[in-house]
LUMGUSE-995575 format. One record per residue: residue in one letter; x, y, z of N, C-alpha, C in turn. Coordinates in steps of 0.05 Angstrom, whole numbers, plus 32768, in hexadecimal, padded with zeros to 4 digits. Example, Ala and Ser with C-alpha at 12.3 -4.5 7.8 and 13.67 -1.06 7.14 Angstrom:
residues 2
a81087F8E809C80F67FA6809C81087FBE809C/s81017FD3808E81117FEB808F81028001809D/
END
This chain:
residues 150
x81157E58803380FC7E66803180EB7E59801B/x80D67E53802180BB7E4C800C80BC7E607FFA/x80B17E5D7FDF80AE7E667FC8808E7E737FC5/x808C7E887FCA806D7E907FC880657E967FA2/x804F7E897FA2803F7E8B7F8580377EA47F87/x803A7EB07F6A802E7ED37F6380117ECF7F50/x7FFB7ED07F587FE87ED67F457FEB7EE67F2A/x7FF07EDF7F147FF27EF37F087FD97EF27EF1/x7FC37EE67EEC7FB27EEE7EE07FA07F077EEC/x7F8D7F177EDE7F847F287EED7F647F287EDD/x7F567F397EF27F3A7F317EEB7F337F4F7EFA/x7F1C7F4C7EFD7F0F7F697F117F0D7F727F2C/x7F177F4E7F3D7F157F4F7F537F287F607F67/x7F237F607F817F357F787F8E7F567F5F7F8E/x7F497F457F917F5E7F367F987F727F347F80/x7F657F3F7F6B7F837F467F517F837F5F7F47/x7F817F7B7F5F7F897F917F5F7FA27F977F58/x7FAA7FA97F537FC57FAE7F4A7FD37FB57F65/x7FCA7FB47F7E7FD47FB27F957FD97F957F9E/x7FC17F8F7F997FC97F737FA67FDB7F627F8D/x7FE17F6A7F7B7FF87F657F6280097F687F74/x80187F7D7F6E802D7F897F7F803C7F777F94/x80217F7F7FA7802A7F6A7FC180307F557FBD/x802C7F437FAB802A7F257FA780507F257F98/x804F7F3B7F8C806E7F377F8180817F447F9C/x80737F4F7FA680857F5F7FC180907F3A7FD0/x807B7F317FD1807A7F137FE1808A7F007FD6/x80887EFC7FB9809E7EEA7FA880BB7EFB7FB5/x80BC7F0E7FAD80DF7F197FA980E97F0E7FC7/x80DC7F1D7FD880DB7F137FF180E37EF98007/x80D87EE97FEF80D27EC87FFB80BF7EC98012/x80AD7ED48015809F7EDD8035808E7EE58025/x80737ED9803F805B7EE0802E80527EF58045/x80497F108042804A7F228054802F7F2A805E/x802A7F34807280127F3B807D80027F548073/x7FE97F4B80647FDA7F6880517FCF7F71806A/x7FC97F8880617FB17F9380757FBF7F9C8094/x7FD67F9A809D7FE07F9780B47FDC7FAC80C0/x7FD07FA680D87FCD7FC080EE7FE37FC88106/x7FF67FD6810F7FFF7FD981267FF37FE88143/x7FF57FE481577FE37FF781677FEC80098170/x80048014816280128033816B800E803F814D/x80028035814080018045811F7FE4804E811C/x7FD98068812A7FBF806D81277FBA80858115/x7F99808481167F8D809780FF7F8380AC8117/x7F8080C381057F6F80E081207F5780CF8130/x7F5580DB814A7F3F80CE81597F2080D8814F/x7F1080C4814A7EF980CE81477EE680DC8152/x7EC480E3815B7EC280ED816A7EB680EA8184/x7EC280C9818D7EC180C381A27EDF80C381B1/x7EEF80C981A17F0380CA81A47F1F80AD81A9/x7F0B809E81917F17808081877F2E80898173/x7F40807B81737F54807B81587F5880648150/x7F52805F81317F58804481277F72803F8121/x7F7D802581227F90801981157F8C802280FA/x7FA6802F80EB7FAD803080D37FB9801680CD/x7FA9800D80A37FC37FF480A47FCB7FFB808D/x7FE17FE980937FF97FE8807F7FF07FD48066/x7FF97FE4804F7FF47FCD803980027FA78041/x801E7FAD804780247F9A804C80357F948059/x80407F7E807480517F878086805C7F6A8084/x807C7F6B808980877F58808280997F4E809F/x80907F4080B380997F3E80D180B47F4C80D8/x80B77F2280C680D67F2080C380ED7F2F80C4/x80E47F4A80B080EF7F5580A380EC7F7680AD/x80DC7F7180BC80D67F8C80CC80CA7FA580B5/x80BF7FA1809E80BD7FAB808B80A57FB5807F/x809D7FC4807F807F7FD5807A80817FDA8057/x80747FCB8040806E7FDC802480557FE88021/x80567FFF801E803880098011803A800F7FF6/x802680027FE4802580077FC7801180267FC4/x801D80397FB68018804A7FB1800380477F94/x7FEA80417F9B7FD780497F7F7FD3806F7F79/x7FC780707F657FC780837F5A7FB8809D7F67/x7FA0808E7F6F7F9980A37F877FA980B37FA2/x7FC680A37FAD7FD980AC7FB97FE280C37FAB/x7FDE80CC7F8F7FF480E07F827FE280F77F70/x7FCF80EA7F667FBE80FC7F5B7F9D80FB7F62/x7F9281127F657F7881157F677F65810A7F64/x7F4E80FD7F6E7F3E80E07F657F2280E47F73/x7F1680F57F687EF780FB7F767EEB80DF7F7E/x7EF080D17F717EE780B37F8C7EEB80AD7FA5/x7F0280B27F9F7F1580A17FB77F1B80BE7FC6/x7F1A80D87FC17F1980EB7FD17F0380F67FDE/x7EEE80F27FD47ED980FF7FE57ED4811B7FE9/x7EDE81277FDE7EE181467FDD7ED081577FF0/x7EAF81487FED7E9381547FFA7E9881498010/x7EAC813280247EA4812880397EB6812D8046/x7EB5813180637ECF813C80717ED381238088/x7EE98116808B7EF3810580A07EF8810B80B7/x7EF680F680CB7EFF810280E37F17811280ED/x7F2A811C80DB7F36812780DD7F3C814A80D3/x7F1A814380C67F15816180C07F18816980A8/x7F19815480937F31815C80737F2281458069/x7F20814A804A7F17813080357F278123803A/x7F1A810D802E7F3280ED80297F4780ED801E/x7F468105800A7F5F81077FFD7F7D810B800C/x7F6D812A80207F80812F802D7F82811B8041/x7F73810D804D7F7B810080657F9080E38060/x7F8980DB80447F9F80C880397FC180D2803B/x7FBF80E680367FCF80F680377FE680F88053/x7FD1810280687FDD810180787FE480E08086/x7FD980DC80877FD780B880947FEE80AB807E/x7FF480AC8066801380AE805B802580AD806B/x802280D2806A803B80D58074804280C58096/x802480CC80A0802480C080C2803880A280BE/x802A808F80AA803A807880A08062807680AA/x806B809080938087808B8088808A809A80AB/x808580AF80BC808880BE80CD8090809E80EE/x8079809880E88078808481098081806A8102/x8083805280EA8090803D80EC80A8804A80EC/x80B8805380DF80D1804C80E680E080558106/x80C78065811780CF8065813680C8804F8141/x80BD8036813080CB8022813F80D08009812E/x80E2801A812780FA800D811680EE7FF680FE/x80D67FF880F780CD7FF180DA80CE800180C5/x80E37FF180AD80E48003809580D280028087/x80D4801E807B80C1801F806480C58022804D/x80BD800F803380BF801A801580A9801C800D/x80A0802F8001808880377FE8808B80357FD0/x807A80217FC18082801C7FA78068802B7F9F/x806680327F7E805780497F78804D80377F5A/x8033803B7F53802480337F3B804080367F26/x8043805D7F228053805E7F13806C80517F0F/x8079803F7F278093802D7F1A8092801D7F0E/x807780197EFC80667FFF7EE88068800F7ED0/x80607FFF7EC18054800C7EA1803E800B7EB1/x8026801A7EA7801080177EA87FFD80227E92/x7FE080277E8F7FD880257E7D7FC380437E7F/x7FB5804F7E767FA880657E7C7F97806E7E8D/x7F9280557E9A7F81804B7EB67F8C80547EC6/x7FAE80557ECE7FBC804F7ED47FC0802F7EE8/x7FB4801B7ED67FB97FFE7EEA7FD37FF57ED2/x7FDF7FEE7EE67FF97FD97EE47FF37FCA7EC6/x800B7FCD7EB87FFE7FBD7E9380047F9E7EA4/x80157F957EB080227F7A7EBC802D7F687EA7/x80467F727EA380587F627E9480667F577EAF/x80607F387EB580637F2F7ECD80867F2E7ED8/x80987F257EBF80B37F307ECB80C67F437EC8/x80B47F5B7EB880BC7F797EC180BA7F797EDD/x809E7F797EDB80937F857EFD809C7F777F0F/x80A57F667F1280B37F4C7F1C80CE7F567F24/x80DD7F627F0E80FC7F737F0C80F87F8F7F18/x80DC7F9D7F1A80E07FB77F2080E07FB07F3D/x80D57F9E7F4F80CC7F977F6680E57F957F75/x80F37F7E7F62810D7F787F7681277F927F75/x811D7F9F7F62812C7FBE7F6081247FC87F7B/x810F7FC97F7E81037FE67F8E81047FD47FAF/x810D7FBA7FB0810B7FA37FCB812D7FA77FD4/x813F7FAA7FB981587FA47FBE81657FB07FD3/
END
């Protein structure tokens, strides 16, 4: 297996998010560099109101390995008037908050009926800082990874 390089400086961009951190160490432990963003076409969201349903994606899907990770940011666990939307209701009838929510669980519920595992790694298995973004002590998080991969 090829040796994948981990970005580990960080700056503002999305491409050194503490997700796309994550992922990049999900990819080292791994030896496999995995597919972000991955859509399946049996993994959908409520139909809209033409009665379209989008592909839900996966943070990151690993073929090979039959293996689905979603990094859990903070908005997954606590309340976040941004990223929830409170005043706006989705096609499914519920803020963003809730609809994250359910599309979660939809997640852990339908890959593994066909037979893709799932692990969720979570902000909190980091130090992090009052932001809550990742402090990145690169081979802690490096050791918590292959913990939570083992």
């Amino acid at each position: 297996m090829q040796s994948v390089e981990v970005n580990k400086s960080s700056s503002n961009s999305r491409k050194d998010s503490d997700e796309h951190y994550v992922l990049d160490l999900c990819d080292e432990v791994l030896q496999i560099k995995g597919l972000r963003q991955h859509r399946f076409d049996f993994l959908l969201g409520d139909a809209n109101n033409q009665g379209r349903k989008a592909k839900l994606p996966v943070d990151i899907y690993f073929d090979e390995l039959n293996l689905v990770i979603e990094y859990k940011e903070q908005q997954h666990t606590k309340p976040n008037k941004h990223f929830d939307k409170p005043d706006l209701f989705t096609v499914s009838g519920v803020h963003r908050g809730q609809q994250r929510k359910i599309y979660d669980q939809r997640r852990l519920e339908v890959l593994p009926q066909h037979d893709i595992k799932v692990i969720e790694i979570s902000y909190s298995d980091f130090r992090f800082d009052k932001k809550d973004k990742i402090l990145r002590d690169y081979d802690k998080d490096l050791a918590v990874v292959k913990k939570l991969l083992k």
